[in-house]
Each structure stands twice: as structure tokens, then as C-alpha cells.
N, C-alpha and C positions, 0 to 999 in steps of 0.2 A: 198744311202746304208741303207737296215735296219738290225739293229742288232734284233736277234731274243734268248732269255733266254728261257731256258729248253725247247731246241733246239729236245728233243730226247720224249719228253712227249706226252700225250693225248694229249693236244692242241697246243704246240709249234712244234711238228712234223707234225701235220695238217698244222698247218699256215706257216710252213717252205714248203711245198710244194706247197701252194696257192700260195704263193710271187711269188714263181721263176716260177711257170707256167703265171705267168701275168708280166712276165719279169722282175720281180725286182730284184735286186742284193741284194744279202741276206751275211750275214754272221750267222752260228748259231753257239753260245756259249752250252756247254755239259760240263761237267767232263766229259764225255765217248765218245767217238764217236761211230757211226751208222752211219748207210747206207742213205746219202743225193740224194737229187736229181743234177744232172748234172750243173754247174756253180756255185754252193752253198759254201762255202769258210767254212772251219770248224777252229774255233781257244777252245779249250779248257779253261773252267776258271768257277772261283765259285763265287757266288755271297754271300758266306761269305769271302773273300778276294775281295776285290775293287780294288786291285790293280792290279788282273790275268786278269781284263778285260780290260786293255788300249787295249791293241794290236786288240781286238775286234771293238772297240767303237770310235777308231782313225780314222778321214775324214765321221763317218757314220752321217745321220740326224735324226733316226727312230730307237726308241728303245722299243720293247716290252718287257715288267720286271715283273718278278716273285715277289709272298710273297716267299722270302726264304733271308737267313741269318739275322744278326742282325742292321746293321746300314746301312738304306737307304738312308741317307743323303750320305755319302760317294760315295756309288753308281752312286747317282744324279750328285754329283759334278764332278765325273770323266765322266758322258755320256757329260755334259756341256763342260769340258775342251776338249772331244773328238769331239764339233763342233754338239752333238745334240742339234736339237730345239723339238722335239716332243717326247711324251714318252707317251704307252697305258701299265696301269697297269691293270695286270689279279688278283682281291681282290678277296674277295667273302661277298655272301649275307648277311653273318652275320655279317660284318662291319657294315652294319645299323640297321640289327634287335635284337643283341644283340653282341654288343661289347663289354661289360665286359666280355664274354668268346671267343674274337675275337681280343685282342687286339693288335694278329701282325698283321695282314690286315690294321687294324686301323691305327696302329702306321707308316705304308707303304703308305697309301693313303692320311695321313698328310703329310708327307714328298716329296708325288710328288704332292700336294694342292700348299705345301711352297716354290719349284725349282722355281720359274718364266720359266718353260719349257711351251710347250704348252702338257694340259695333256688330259688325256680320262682315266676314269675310268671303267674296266667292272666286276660288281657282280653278278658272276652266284649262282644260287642256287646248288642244289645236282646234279653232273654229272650222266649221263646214264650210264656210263662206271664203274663206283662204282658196278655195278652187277657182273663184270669181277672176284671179290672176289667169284664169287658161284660156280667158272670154274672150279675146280677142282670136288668140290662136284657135281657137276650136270654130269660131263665125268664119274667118279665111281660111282655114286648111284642113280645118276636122280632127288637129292632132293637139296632144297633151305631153308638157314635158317635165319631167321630176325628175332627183335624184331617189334612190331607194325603192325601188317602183314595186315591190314585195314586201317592205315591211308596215305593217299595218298598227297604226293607232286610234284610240275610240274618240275622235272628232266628232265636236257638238256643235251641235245647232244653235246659232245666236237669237233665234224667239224663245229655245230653251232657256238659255241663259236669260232672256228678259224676264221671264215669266216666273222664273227661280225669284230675279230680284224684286219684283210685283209684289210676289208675295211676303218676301221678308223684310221690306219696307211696310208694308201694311199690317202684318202678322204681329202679334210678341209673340216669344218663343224661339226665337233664333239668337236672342243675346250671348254674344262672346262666342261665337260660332265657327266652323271656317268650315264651307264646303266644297269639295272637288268636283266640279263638274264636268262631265263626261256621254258620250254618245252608247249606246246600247251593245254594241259592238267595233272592235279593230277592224277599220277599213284600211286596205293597202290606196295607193295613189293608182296602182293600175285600175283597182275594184273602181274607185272611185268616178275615174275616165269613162269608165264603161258603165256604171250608171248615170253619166251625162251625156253617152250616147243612147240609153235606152229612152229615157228622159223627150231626148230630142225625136229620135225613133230611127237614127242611124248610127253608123260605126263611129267613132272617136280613135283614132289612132293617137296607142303612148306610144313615146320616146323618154329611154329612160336615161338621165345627163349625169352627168361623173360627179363625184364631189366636189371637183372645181371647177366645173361650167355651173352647180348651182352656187356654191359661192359668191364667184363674178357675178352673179346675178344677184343675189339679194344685197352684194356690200352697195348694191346704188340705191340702196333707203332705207338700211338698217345697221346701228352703230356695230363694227365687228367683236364684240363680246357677247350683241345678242345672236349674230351669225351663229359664230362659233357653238354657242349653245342651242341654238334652233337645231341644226345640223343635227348635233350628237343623238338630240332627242330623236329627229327623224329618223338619225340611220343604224344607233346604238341605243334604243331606250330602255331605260331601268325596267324593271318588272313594275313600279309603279307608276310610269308613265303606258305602261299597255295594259293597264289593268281598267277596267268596266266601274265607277264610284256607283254605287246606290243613289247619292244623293239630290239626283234631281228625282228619281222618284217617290225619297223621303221626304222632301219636301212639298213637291207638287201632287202625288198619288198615284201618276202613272209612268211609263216607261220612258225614258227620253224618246226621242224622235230620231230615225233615222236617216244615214246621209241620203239615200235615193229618193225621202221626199222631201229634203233640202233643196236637191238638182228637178224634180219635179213642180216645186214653188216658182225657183228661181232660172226657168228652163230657157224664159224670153231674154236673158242676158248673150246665153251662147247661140241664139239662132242668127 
């Protein structure tokens, strides 16, 4: 059995329908439920209470875990008492390239370092799906608004990233692992706009925002230390935040997937 955490998300909703199409017996954990695929066992519970998730976690071996609530040691303890051996944490990139403004991923990815579980780590960079924010603006007005509209990052695709975890939930061979996951190439936010107009089959007009029109804008649902470090990434990134990772195609055998058929999947959001 694998337990599966934000069971209803970009990527747990992907990978909840990988599993049970490759016949896995899936249970997926939500505070909400949504529409599963057929044999998929849904139990409700949050992973700021450790304790809503026994009834999940009981007789499973396979746990995919979110950064989300506070004390993941708790967590840990209870997938163990629930008879896990194996646990794939979805972190992110900033865990290694700037953890001072990362420091719950951090503090998450120590704590399944420290389980004696067998662990896998995976740090994607900026998801493709992050553009899903232009979907309103681009349905009424056709235009797209970012800060940094020229610098470009290799943003992944979250069936990427499920399909990574697919596998090394199912796999041995990933133990004690961490891998960076990454899109094929640096796309800029202007690139990006305009392959959500070609996508569409018309123009997308950018407008590119100051670093303090996006600011104001993310601090209304993002605590400001992750702002602060989203920013830098976007508008100052390290050499290893724009670098290309291998690892989704050492893993999975082929190339990642690019953003233009991200915006080509998911084109009926901005129409």
C-alpha cells in the first residue's frame, strides 16, 4: 500500500493516478476530497495533526510526504509505527541553494535524513503550473504580469515530478538519494507568456512588474521569508538554480517535458 499526501494537488493528484493505473493500491490522504480514480481509498487528515493520519498509514509500506505543517518528526514516527519502510519527500530546490529562506523544507528533509526509514528525496525547482496564476488575466485581457520578464529558469512540469515519484516509490534503487528536478531548458516569463499564446493560437501580452508590485503581490499568501527568497531566485539566481539537473531523465529515461506542452495540456484554463 502507498500512502499518498496532497492527495488532490499538482503533483499528488498526478501521482495518485499513476499508482493505481500501474496497479498499486493507493490510499490518498486530502482534507477535501475529489474525484479519485477507481480502487483508490480516500481517508481525510492533515499533516499538521499527526494523529488524523493513523487510519491512513496503518498496514501501508510507501509514503509520499509533503512540506506542510510543523513537526515532521511526528509524522515520521507515526508512518513507522504504521509499518512504513519507505518514504519519498517532495522538498524543493531551495533546500540546497538557499536554506536560510527555506528553512521548512530543510527542517523536513532532516527529519526524514534522521527516521532510519528508507528515504528519497526530491527538489524540484519552479513548477510550470506557477503560470496557472496568469489564468484569469490572460481569459479577460490576454496579458501576462511578472517581475524579471528576461530571466529565465528550467521550470518543471508537475506530471514530471509525479512520474519521478512513481517511480521511486515503486523502484529500489533510489535509497538515500536527493534529486533536483528540473525542465529541459531556462524559460524566461516573457518565453513563457508567449507560449501560452501560441498554445491558445493568439497573442498574450507581458507586462513586466517592479520588484515591488510583485512583492505586494505574493506577500498576500506567502510568509515573507519565502517572498524574499522566491524573488532572489527569480531575479538573481545562482548558477545552480539555472542550471538544466539530469535527473529526471536518470531516473525516468527520457528528457523532461517542456513548458510549451505544459501550456498545450493545460491551454482550457486560460481560454
Amino acid at each position: 500500500m502507498i500512502v499518498v499526501t496532497g492527495a488532490t494537488g499538482n503533483v499528488g493528484g498526478e501521482l495518485v493516478r499513476l499508482l493505481a493505473a500501474a496497479g498499486e493500491q493507493v490510499t490518498a490522504v486530502s482534507r477535501r476530497t475529489a474525484p479519485l480514480p477507481d480502487g483508490v481509498r480516500h481517508v481525510s487528515g492533515d499533516l499538521a495533526e499527526p494523529a488524523s493520519l493513523k487510519a491512513a498509514l496503518d498496514g501501508a509500506d510507501a509514503l509520499f510526504l509533503l512540506v506542510a505543517g510543523e513537526d515532521p518528526r511526528a509524522v515520521l514516527e507515526a508512518a513507522k509505527a504504521g509499518g512504513i519502510r519507505r518514504v519519498v519527500l517532495l522538498s524543493s530546490q531551495g533546500a540546497g541553494t538557499r536554506p536560510e529562506a527555506y528553512a521548512h523544507p530543510v527542517a523536513f528533509e532532516e527529519a526524514v535524513r534522521g527516521s532510519r526509514l528508507e528515504w528519497t528525496i526530491l527538489r524540484p525547482g519552479g513548477f510550470d503550473s506557477n503560470a496557472l496564476a496568469w489564468a484569469e488575466p490572460i481569459r479577460v485581457h490576454r496579458t501576462a504580469a511578472a517581475p524579471f520578464g528576461d530571466v529565465g529558469l528550467p521550470t518543471v512540469d508537475p506530471a514530471d515530478i509525479a512520474e519521478v515519484a512513481a517511480a521511486v516509490l515503486r523502484e529500489d534503487g533510489h535509497a538515500g538519494r536527493t534529486y533536483v528536478l528540473t525542465g529541459p531548458r531556462p524559460v524566461t516569463p516573457r518565453e513563457r507568456a508567449a507560449a501560452i499564446g501560441a498554445a491558445l493560437g493568439t497573442e498574450v501580452r507581458f507586462v513586466e512588474q517592479t520588484k515591488e508590485e510583485a512583492r505586494a503581490q505574493m506577500l498576500r499568501f506567502m510568509p515573507e521569508p519565502v517572498v524574499e527568497g522566491t524573488l532572489a531566485i527569480l531575479g538573481t539566481p545562482a548558477p545552480a538554480e539555472r542550471q538544466v539537473s539530469p535527473d529526471v531523465e536518470r531516473v525516468l529515461g527520457r528528457a523532461p517535458r517542456a513548458f510549451a506542452d505544459w501550456a498545450a495540456r493545460n491551454v482550457a484554463a486560460f481560454r
